[in-house]
C-alpha positions as CSV (number, residue, x, y, z in Angstrom):
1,X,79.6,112.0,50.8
2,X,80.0,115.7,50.2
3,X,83.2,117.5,49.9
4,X,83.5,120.3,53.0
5,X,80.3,118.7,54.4
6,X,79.6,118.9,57.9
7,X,77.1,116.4,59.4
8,X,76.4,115.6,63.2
9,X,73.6,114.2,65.2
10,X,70.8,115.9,67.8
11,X,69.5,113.1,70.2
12,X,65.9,113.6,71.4
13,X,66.1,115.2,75.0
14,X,63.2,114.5,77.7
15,X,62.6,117.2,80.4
16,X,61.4,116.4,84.0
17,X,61.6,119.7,85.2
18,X,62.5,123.3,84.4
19,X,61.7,125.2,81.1
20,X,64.0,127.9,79.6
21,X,61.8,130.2,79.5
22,X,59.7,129.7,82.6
23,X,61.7,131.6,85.5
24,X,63.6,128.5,86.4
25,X,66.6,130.6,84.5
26,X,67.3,128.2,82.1
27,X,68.2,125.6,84.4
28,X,66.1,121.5,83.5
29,X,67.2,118.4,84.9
30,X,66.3,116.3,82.0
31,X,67.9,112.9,80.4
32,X,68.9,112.0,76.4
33,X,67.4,109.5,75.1
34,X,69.8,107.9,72.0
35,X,67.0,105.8,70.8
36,X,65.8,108.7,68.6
37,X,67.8,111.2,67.1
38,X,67.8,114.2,64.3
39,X,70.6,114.4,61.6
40,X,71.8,116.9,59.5
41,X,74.1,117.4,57.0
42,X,75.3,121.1,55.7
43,X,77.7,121.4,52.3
44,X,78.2,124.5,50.3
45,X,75.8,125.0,47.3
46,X,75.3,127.9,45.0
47,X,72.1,128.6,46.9
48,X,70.9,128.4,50.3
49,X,68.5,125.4,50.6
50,X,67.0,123.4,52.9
51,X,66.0,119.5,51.1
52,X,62.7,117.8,52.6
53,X,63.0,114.7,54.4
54,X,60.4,111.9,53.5
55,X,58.0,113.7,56.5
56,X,58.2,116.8,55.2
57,X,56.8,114.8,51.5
58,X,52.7,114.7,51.1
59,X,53.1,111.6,49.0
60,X,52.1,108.3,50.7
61,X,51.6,104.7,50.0
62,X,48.0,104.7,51.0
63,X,45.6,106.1,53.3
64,X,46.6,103.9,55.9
65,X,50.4,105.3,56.0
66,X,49.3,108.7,55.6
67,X,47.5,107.9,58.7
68,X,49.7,106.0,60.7
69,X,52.9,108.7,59.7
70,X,50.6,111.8,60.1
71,X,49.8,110.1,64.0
72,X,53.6,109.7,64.3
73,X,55.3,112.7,63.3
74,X,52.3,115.0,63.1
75,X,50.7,117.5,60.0
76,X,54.0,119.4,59.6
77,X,57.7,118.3,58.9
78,X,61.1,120.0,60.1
79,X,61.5,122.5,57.9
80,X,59.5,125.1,59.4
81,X,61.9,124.6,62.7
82,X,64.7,125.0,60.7
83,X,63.7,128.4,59.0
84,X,62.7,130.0,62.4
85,X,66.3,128.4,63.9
86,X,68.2,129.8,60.9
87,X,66.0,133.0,61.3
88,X,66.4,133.5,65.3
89,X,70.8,132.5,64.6
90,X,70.6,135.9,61.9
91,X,68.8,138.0,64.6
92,X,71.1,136.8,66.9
93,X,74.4,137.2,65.0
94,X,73.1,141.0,64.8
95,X,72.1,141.5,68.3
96,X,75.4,140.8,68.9
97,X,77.7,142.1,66.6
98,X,78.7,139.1,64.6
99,X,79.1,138.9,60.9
100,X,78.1,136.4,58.8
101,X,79.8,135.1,56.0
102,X,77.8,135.8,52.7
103,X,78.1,131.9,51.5
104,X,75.5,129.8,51.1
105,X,75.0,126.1,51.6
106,X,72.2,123.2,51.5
107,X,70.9,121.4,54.7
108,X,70.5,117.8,54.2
């Protein structure tokens, strides 16, 4: 595929109880569920970029797939989760010292 790339899998994770951020202290008891997963793939590039997948795309065969997609995956597409991830790992980094390397790459 891409020379250097890195790509690995995120399989979709359903809680039955506990929430981060709820005073359980992080603790969940929850189960994966490998019938539906996210993958990415990150490669240097001379600019940092993050490419649309075909949900993140307002172009549709026909009203009737831009309804049936827009009930299945919703009005918005990843990319807005992957800016505020890549935004809370740079806060992060900071908070804690860490310093990132000034290269940039494209997530796939």
């Amino acid at each position: 595929m891409y020379t250097s790339a890195i790509e690995t899998y995120a399989y979709a994770r359903a809680g039955l109880l506990g929430n981060p951020s709820d005073g359980y202290f992080g603790k969940t008891i929850s189960f994966i569920v490998r019938n539906f997963r996210a993958r990415v793939v990150l490669y240097p590039s001379a600019r940092l970029e993050i490419r649309p997948s075909k949900a993140d795309m307002p172009v549709f065969e026909n009203l009737s797939d831009l309804y049936e997609i827009t009930r299945w995956r919703g009005y918005y597409g990843g990319i807005r989760i992957i800016q505020a991830l890549l935004v809370r790992l740079i806060e992060y980094c900071n908070e804690q010292g860490v310093e990132l390397h000034d290269r940039n790459f494209t997530l796939d």
